[in-house]
N, C-alpha and C positions, 0 to 999 in steps of 0.2 A: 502244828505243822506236820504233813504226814512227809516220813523219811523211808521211803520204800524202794524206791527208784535211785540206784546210783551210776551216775558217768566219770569213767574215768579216762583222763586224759593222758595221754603218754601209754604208750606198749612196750617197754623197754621192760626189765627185769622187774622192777620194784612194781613198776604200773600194774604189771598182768599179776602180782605176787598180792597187790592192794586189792583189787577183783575176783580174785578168788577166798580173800579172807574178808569181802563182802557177802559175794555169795553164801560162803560158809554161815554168815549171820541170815542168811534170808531174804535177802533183799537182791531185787533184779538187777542184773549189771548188766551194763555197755560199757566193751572197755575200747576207745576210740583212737585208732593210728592212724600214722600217716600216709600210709602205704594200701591200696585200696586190694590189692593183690593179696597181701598179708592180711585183712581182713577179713577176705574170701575164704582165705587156707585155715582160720582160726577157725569158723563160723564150721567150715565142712569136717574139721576134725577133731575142735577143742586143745587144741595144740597150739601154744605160741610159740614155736620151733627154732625163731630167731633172739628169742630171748630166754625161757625156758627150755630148754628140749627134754623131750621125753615126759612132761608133766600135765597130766591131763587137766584139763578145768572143768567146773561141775557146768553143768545145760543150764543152769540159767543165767550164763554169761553168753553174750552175744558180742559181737564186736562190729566196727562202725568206721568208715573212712572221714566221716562229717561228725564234728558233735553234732549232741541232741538233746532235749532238754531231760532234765532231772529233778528228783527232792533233791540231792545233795550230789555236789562234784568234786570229787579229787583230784588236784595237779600232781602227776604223778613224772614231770622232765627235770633235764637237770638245771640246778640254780639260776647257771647263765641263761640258759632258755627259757625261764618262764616270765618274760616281758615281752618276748616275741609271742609265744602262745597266747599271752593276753591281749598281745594286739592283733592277731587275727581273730579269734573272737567278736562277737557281737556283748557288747555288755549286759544289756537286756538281757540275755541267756541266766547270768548271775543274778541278778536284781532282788535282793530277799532270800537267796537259794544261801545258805551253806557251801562255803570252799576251803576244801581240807589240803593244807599246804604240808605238801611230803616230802619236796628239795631239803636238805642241811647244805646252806651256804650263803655267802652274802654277795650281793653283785658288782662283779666288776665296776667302777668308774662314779658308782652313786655310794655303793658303801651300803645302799639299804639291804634290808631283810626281808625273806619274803614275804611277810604281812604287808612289810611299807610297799612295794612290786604291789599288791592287790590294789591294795586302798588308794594305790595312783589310777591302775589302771581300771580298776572296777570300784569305784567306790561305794557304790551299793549293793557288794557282796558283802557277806558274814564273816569273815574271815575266821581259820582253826589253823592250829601248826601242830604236827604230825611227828612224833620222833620219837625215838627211844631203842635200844639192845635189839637189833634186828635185819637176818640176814633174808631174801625175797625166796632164797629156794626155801629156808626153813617155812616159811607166812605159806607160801605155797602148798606147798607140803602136806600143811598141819599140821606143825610141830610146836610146841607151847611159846609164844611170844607174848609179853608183856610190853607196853607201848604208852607215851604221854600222849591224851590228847587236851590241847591248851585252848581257850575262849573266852569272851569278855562276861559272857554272862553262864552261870552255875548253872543253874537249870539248863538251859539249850545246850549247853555244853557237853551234861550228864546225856539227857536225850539223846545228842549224838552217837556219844558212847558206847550209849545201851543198844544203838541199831547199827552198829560196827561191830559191835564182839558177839563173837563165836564160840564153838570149841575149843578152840585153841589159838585165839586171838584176842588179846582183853587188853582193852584201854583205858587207863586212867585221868578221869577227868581232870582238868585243873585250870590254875588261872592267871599262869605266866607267861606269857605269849613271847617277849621280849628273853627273858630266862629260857624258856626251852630252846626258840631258834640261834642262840649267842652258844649255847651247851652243844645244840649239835653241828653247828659249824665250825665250832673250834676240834671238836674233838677229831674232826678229819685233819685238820693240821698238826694235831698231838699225833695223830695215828701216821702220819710220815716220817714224824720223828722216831716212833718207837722202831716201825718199819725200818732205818737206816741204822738204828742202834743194834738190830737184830744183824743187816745184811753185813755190817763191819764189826761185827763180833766183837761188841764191845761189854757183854754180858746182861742176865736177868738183871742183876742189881742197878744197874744204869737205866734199863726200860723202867723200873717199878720207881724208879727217884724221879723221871722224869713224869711216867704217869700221877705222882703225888704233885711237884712241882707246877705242872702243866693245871690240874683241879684248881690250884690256888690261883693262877694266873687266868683264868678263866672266871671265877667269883671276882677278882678285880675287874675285869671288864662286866660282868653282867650287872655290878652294884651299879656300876658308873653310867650305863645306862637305863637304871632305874626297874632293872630287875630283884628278883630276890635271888640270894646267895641259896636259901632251904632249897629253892630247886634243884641245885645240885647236887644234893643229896638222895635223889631217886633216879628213877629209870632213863629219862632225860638227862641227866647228867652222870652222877657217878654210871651207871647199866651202860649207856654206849660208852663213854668212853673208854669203863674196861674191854667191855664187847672188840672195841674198833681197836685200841692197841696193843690186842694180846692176840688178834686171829687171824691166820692168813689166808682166810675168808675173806677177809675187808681186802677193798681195791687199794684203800689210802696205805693198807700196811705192805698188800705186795710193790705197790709202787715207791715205797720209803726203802727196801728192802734192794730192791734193784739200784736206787740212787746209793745205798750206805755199801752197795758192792764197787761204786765205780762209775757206773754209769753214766750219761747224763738224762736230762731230762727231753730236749728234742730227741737223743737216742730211742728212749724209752717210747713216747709216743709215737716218732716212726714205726716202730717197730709193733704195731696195732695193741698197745696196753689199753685194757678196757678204762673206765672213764673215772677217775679220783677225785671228787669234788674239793680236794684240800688245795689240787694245786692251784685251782684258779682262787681258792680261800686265801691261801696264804698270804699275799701281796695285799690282799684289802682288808685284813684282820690286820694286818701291821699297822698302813694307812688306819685305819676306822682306832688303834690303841691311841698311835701317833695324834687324831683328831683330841681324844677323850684328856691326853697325860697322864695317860695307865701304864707301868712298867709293864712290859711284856716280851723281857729277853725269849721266851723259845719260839712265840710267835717269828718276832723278828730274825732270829736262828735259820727257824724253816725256810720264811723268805728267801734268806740271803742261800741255803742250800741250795733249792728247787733254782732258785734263778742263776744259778754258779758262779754266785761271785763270792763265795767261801766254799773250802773243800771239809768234811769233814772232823778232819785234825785239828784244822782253825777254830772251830765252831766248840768242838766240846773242850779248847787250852781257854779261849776265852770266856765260855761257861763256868769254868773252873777257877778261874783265877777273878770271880765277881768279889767284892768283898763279902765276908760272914756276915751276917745280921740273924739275929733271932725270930723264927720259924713263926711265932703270931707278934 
């Protein structure tokens, strides 16, 4: 299958950061927005202005107000929007092609993942899940990023990989589709937590108990459904979630950070905070633990913070006071 041609969908930060560290591989890119005007401005000056500023992109990225077809497509919007973007699509576009899912997060009201999101609505696409320690200015950039990419079959999957990496973009093939995407949509809800543990200064030692605690509770839900636990031990797992609760790079950590000062959460959003996949995470990792009968006090922690029906104080007396039990 020739992989030369890539489109990516979504202009947002990650998208135009996922296209330029195609390009960097060689491979032609369209990166396709919604905005036909922004398209214009990209194309005349290599600048995605509204989402990167100041970051040129190489020539041979072109941009597009229409998809268009491709060897391979990356969804490059957030969690909750890529069921709309799949439903304005033609499916035939996908049909056999390769579709590289970059959202970390699970969907409001179905619970599903974004593979399950394809496989409804395109089901004779290829489905990849995209994830791992990585911030869109650094991919941009070209600054060294290492990244899981997940597939049902090794070879096509390898393939993939090998016409994705760059310079300074490498992907690792693998074959947990279910474990990657479980890894990176928790770890935006771990990374709110740590965020609020920073904003209310309740010290490193609390972030670092929470980032162990939070791994574990994570490997519960990914056994449960029928993941491997190894996968959290690489990039996909253990690499973001240190990544995501220890830098205030991450939107989930500046957004925890602002809630552990006080704030609330309609505050916060009024108040134009760029976009935290954890918080629409939180409520349906609870939901989706709740489905499985997976313990998952920090999951349901987060919840009950982001949704204000616990203040801080509540949340880490009653963390605290769970009963001891032994660590395995």
């Amino acid at each position: 299958m020739a992989l030369e041609t890539v489109a990516v969908l979504g202009g947002g930060a990650w998208g135009t950061a996922l296209a330029q560290a195609a390009a960097m591989a060689g491979r032609k890119v369209t990166l396709v927005l919604r905005n036909p005007a922004q398209a214009d401005a990209l194309n005349a000056t290599h600048v995605n202005e509204a989402a990167l500023p100041g970051q040129v992109l190489l020539s041979n990225i072109s941009a597009s107000a229409e998809p268009v077809p491709a060897d391979i497509f990356i969804l490059a919007v957030p969690a909750q929007a890529t069921r709309t973007l799949l439903t304005s699509l033609d499916a035939k576009l996908l049909t056999g092609k390769p579709v590289v899912l970059s959202a970390k997060g699970l969907e409001t009201g179905t619970l599903a993942r974004q593979s399950e999101i394809l496989a409804d609505m395109a089901p004779d696409a290829i489905g990849y899940v995209l994830s791992g320690p990585s911030f869109a200015a650094d991919v941009a950039a070209g600054r060294p990023t290492a990244v899981t990419l997940a597939g049902d079959d090794a070879s096509a999957t390898s393939d993939l990989a090998t016409a994705l990496a760059g310079p300074s973009f490498r992907p690792y093939a693998a074959d947990d589709r279910i474990g990657v995407e479980i890894a990176g949509s928790l770890k935006n809800v771990y990374a709110l937590a740590c965020g609020a543990v920073e904003g209310a200064n309740l010290g490193a030692s609390a972030r670092s108990a929470l980032i162990a605690r939070g791994y574990a509770e994570m490997a519960r839900m990914v056994h449960a459904l029928g993941g491997s636990a190894h996968t959290l031990t690489g990039l996909a797992g253990l690499g973001d979630l240190t990544l995501t609760c220890t830098s205030v790079q991450s939107r989930n950590y500046q957004f925890g950070m602002a809630l552990g000062a006080g704030r609330r959460t309609a505050d916060i959003l009024a108040g134009g905070a760029k976009l935290a996949e954890g918080v629409a995470t939180a409520p349906v990792a609870a939901a989706l633990a709740k489905s499985l009968d997976v313990d998952a006090p920090l999951v349901d922690a987060v919840d009950a913070f982001v949704a204000g029906r616990a203040d801080i104080a509540t949340i880490v007396a009653g963390l605290m006071s769970r009963p001891l039990k032994r660590e395995h």
